[in-house]
N, C-alpha and C positions, 0 to 999 in steps of 0.2 A: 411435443412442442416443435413446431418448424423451424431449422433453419437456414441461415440466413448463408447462398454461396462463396465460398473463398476463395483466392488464389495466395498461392506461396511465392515470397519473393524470398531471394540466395543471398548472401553478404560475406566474405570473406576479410577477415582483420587478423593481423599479424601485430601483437604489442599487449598492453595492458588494455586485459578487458572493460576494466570501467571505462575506457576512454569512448565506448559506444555508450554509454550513459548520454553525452550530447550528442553523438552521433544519431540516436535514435529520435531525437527529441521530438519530431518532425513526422514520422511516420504516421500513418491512419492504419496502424494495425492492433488488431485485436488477443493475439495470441500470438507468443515466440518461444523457438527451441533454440538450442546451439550445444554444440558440444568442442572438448579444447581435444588438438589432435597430439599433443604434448602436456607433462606435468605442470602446475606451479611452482616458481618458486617461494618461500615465505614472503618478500619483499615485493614481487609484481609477477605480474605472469608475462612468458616472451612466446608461449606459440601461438600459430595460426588459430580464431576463433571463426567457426563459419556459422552465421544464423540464419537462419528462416523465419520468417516473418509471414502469419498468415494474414489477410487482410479482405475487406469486403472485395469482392469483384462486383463489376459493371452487372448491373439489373437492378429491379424492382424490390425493395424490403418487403418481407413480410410483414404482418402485422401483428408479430412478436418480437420483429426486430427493433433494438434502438439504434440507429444510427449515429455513428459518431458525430462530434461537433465539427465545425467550420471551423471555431477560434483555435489560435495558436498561443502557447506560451506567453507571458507577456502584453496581450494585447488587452487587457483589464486588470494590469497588477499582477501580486504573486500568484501562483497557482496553489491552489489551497486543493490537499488531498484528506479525505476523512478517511479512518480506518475506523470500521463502522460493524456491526453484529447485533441483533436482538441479545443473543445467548452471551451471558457472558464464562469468563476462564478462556477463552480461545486462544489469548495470545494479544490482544490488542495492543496493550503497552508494549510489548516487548518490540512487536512491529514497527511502533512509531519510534521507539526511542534508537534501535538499530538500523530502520530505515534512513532518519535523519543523520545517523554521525557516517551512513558512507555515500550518501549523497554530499553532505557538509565536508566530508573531506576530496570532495572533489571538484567542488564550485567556490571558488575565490572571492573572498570578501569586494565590495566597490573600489576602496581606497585603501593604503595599508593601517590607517587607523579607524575605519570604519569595523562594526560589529558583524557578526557570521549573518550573511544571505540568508540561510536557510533555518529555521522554527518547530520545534517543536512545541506544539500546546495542547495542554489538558485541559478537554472541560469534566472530566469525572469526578464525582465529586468527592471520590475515595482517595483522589488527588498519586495515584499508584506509580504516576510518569513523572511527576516533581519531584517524588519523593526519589527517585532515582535518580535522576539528573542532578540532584540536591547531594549525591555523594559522588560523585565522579570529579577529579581533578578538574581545574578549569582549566590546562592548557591539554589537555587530553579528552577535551569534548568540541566537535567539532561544529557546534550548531548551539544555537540561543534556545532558551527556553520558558514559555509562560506557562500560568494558573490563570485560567478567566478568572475564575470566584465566584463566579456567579454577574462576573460583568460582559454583559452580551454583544456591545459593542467592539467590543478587543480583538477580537480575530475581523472583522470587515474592514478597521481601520487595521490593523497590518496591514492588509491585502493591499490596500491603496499606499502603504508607507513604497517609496520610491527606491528606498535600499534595501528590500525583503523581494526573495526570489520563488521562495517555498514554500510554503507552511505545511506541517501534517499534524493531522487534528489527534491525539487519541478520545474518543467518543465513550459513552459508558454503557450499558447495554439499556435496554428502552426500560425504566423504570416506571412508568406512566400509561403504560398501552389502553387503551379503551379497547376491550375486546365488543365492543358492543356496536364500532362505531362502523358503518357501511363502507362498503367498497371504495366507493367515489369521494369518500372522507376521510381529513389526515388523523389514522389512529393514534400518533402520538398522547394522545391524553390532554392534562395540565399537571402544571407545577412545573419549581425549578429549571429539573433533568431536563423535561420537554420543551419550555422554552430554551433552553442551554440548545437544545439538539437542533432546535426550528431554524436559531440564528446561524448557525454555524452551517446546517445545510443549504441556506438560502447564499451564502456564497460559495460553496463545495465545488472545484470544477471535478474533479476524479473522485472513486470509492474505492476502498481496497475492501474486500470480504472475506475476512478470514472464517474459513471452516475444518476443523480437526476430523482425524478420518473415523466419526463415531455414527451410528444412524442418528442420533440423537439429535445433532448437528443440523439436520438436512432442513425440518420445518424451520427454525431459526431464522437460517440463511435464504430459503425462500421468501420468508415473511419479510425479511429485511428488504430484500430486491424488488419481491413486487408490489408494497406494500408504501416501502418509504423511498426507495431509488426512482424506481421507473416511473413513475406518477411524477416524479418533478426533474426525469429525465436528466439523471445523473449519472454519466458512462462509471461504470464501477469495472471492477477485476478479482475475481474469485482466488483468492489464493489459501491452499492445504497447508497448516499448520500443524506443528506438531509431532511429525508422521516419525517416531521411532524406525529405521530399518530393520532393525532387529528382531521386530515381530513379523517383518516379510512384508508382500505386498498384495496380501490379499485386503484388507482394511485399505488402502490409497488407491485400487483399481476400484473398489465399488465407489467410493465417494468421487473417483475422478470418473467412471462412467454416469452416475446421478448428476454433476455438474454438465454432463456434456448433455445428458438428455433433454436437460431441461432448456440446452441452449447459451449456457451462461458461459462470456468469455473467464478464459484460466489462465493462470501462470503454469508453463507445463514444468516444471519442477516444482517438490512441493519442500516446505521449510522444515528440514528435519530435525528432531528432536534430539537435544544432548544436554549434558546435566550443565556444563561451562553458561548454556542459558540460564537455565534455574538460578542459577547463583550468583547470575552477572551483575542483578542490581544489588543484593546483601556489600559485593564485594566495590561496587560504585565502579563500574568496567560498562563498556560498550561494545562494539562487536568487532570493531577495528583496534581497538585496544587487549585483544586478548592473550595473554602469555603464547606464543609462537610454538604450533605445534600442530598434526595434520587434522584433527577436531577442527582446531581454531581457524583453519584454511577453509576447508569445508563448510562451516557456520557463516563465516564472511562471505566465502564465493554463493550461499541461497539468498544474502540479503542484496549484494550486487545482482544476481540473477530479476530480483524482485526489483530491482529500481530500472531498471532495463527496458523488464515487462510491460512495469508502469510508464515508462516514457515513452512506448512503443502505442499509450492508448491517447486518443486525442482529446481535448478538455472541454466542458461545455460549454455551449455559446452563451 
């Protein structure tokens, strides 16, 4: 698959790295690195951060490429990000629900008595994101949270609500596929799941992709992309889930080389696997809430990393 040319832009930040969470917000880039040139501390981080940011360069797209959107932040409501997979076990709840509490704890309510900007919702019907959010302290969760239920309306009117800034969807894996159904036609199926999934992408401006570094993985995430993103031209974001270091890096270089063949932008760190996950919902904890400890820095700094990424991609028109 061809791709599409880039150039790298430079950035240099001295301070708390979320504080480029807005900084980015703006960017039309497709893919970021960075690396801190000094430790954390548990409370915030004070070295220098310098990122690179790849981004299309001036020419012609291919006709594999999707081009980013025009629209900015804002300019039709909240920005509504699906975390999205045929395959399910990937990690999708876990995504949404630590994606939200450290975006949530860095975007400030409207007013001091207004509710959290930022949303988490579930349309699964396994319901796996409420039932988490449903045991976390409430001054210890930094973001709102629904169940459609099956009510399809709920996530488009957020979007339009005037005091919602984010929404991220956790999605369920395609339970409905029509393997039968042509190219040029939405496989989704019928029933619930797929209506549940139709609404919710029909206002979608971002994807996030999570893929685990297994071959297994790879049809899934394809399917998902070309299948149900790119046909209704949803800028998404591939991000590796999972990835124990422990087993080395032979399993994260083949799936990060399969993601790059095929073209598909990535988070270039990928979300590494620790048991403080596994356990975080049993124990009703978030990713910003975890007992302070260098795991707990680490787990936090992949989920900053990922909202980062994410704000570095620009959202559909």
């Amino acid at each position: 698959m061809t791709s599409y040319p880039t150039r790298v832009l430079t950035e240099s930040w001295r301070g708390d790295p979320t504080d480029l969470i807005q900084r980015h917000s703006n960017l039309d880039s497709v893919d970021q690195s960075w690396q801190t040139s000094t430790s954390h501390t548990a409370a915030a981080a004070s070295g220098m951060v310098q990122t690179s940011i790849r981004v299309p360069a001036h020419g012609k797209p291919t006709e594999d490429f999707m081009p980013p959107a025009q629209q900015t932040p804002g300019d039709t409501g909240a920005v509504v990000d699906v975390v999205l997979s045929q395959k399910g076990g990937v990690g999708k709840s876990t995504i949404t629900v630590n994606l939200a509490a450290v975006i949530g704890e860095n975007t400030r309510p409207n007013g001091p008595d207004e509710d959290a900007p930022v949303i988490a919702a579930g349309i699964d019907p396994q319901g796996s994101m409420e039932k988490w959010a449903d045991k976390v302290e409430e001054d210890a969760l930094p973001f709102d949270y629904v169940s459609t239920r099956g009510d399809n309306d709920m996530i488009p009117a957020l979007k339009r609500d005037p005091l919602v800034r984010r929404i991220i969807v956790d999605c369920p894996g395609f339970m409905d596929i029509d393997p039968t159904a042509e190219r040029s036609k939405d496989p989704l199926g019928h029933g619930a799941a797929a209506d549940a999934l139709r609404a919710v992408l029909e206002v979608a401006d971002r994807a996030i992709v999570p893929i685990n570094p297994e071959w297994l993985a790879f049809d899934p995430t394809e399917y998902t992309i070309e299948r149900i993103l790119r046909p209704r031209r949803i800028p998404f974001l591939v991000v590796v889930n999972r990835w124990d270091p422990r087993d080395g890096r032979e399993d994260l270089e083949k799936v990060e080389a399969w993601i790059d063949e095929h073209g598909y932008p990535r988070t270039p760190q990928p979300i590494r696997k620790y048991k403080i996950h596994t356990n975080a919902a049993e124990k009703g904890l978030v990713v910003t809430r975890y007992a302070e400890s260098g795991t707990a820095l680490r787990a936090r700094e992949d989920f900053y990393k990922l909202a980062i990424a994410l704000d570095g991609l620009e959202v559909r028109s």
